[in-house]
N, C-alpha and C positions, 0 to 999 in steps of 0.2 A: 533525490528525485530520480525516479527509472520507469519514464513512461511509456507505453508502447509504442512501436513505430511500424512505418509500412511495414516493411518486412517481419516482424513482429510484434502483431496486434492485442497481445496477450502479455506482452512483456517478455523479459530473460530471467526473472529472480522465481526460485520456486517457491510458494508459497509457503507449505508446512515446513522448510529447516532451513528457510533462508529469510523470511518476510517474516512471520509469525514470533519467533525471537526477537528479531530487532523493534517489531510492533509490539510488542508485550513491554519490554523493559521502558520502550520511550511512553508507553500509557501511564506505567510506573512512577515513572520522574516528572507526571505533567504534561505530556505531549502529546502526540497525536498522529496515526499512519491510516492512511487511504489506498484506495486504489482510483480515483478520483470520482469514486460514487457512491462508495460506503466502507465503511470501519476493515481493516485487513482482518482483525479479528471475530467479526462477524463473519467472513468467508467460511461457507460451508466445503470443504474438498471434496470431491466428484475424483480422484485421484491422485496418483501418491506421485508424480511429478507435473502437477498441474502448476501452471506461472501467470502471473498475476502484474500487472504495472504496479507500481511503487511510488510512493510521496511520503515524506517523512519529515517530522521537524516538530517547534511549539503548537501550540493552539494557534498562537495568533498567526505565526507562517499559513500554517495548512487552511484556518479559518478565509485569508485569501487567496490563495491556491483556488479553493473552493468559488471564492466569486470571479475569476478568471473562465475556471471549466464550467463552470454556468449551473 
């Protein structure tokens, strides 16, 4: 979990070679990355150091994550 904070509303992880990797392999095995409003892999990039908040884990973790952020 690297979700945004005041000071950084967009997160610290860069999406394309920091997020995208780790969201791909954990889809792989069963699981499941957010940015806690839709799929990290659905993320279209708009640029090549664009950052993104982070949630990672099973379905069933992220599935309640999910009913937390509402």
């Amino acid at each position: 979990m690297y979700p945004g904070t005041v000071d950084k509303p967009n997160g610290k992880l860069r999406l394309q070679y920091e997020c995208n990797p780790f969201a791909f392999i954990t889809e792989v095995a069963g699981g499941k990355a957010t940015d806690g409003k839709r799929a990290i892999l659905d993320i279209k990039p708009e640029e090549l150091h664009q950052r993104t908040p982070f949630f990672i884990g099973s379905k069933n973790m992220m599935e309640e994550l999910e009913g937390y952020l509402g």
